[in-house]
C-alpha positions in Angstrom: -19.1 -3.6 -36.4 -16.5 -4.8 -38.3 -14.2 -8.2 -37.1 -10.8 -9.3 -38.8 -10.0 -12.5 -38.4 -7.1 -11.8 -36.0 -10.0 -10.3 -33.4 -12.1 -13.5 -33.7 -8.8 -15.7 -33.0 -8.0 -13.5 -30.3 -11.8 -13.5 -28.8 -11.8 -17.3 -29.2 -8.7 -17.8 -27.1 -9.3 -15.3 -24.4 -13.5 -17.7 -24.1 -10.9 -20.6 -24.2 -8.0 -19.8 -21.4 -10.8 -18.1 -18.9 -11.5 -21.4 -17.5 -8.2 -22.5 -17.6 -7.0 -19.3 -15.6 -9.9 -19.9 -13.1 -8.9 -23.5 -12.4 -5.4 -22.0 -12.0 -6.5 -20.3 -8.8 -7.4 -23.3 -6.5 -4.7 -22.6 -4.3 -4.8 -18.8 -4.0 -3.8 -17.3 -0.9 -4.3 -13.1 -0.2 -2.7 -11.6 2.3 -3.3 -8.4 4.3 0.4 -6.7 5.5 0.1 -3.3 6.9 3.2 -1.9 8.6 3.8 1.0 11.0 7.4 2.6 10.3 9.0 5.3 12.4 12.2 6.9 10.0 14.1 9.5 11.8 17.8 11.3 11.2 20.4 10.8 14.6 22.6 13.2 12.8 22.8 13.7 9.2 24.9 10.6 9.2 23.9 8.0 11.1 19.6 7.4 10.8 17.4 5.5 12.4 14.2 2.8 11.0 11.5 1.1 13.7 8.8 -0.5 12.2 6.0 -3.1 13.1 4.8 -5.1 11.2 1.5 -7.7 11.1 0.9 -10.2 8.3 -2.9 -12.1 7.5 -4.4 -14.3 6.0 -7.3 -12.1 3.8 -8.4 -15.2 1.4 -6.9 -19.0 2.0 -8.3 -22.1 1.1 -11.2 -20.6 -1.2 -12.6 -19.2 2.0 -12.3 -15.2 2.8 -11.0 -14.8 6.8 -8.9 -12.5 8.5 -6.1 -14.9 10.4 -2.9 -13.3 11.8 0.0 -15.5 10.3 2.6 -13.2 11.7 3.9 -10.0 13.5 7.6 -8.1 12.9 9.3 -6.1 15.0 12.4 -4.2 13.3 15.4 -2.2 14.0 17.4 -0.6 11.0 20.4 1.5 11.6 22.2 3.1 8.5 25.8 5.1 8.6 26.4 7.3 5.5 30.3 6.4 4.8 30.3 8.7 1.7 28.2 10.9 -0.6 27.1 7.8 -2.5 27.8 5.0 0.4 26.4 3.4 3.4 26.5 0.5 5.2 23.4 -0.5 7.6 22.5 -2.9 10.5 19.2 -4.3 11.0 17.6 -6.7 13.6 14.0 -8.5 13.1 12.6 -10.2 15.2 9.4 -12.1 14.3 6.4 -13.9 16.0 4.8 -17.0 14.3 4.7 -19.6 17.2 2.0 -18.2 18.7 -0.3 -18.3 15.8 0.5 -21.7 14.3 2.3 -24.1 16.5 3.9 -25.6 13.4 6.6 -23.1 12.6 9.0 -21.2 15.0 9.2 -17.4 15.9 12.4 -16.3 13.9 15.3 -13.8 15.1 16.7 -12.0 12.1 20.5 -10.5 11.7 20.9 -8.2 8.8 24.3 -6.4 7.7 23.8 -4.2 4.0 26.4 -2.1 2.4 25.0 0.5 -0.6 26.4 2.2 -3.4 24.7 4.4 -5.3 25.7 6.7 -8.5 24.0 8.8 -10.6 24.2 9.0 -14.5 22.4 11.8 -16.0 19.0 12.0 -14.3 19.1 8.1 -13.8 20.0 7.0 -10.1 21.7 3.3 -10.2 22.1 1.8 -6.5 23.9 -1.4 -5.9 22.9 -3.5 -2.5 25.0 -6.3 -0.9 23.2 -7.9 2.3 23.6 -10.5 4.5 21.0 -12.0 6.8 21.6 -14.2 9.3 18.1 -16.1 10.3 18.0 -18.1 13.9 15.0 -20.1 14.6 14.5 -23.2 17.2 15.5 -25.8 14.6 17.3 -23.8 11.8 20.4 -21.6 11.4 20.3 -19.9 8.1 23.0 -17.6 6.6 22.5 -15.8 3.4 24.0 -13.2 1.1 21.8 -11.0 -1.5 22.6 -8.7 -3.7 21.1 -5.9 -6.3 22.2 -4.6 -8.7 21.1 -2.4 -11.4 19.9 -3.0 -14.8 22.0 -1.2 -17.0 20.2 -0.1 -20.4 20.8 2.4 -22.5 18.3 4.8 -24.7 
């Protein structure tokens, strides 16, 4: 078998970094998040999403267990404005207190407005959101958006 020097330098560094990437991974944390989602047209403009949720804990603390962290229930209503257009409303709510009495269930406001166009056989979308988070101790109020990376071939 014949080695150039570039595959011995590369061998040597991989042998070098795998116990640096293994030390790396002290604090992993896997999680198990299956959801159940019911999608269904009101009329061909207006739709409607219902969806559970349940999120565990499948590896934490170098140990392998199955913990529930967390369980989602969500409502998402969308309105097609346009061909191309819609704007949405969503409501979350979610239930952590009674699985860790650290953190507090959360009650989720979400308002979304999309735009979508279509170049060639590429489909560019554009999302603005805003969520509006309510929990015990915290009111949060966000805005994200997405938008398309634009490249050209």
């Amino acid at each position: 078998m014949f080695f150039t020097k570039y595959t011995i330098l590369f061998i040597c560094c991989v042998l070098y970094l795998i116990p640096k990437q293994s030390q790396g991974q002290d604090n992993l944390v896997g999680y198990w998040n299956p959801q159940i989602a019911l999608n269904y047209n009101v009329t061909s403009n207006y739709s409607h999403n219902f969806s559970f949720e349940n999120r565990s804990y499948l590896y934490r603390d170098s140990n392998l267990q199955f913990n529930v962290r967390q369980i989602d229930f969500n409502h998402f209503s969308g309105l097609k404005i346009r061909d191309n257009q819609t704007i949405g409303f969503g409501i979350k709510y979610r239930i952590k207190e009674s699985f860790d009495q650290n953190t507090d269930n959360e009650l989720r406001f979400t308002e979304q407005y999309n735009i979508n166009s279509k170049i060639g056989n590429v489909r560019l979308g554009n999302r603005f959101r805003a969520q509006q988070r309510i929990t015990n101790s915290e009111l949060f109020i966000g805005l994200d958006t997405d938008l398309p990376v634009i490249f050209r071939l």
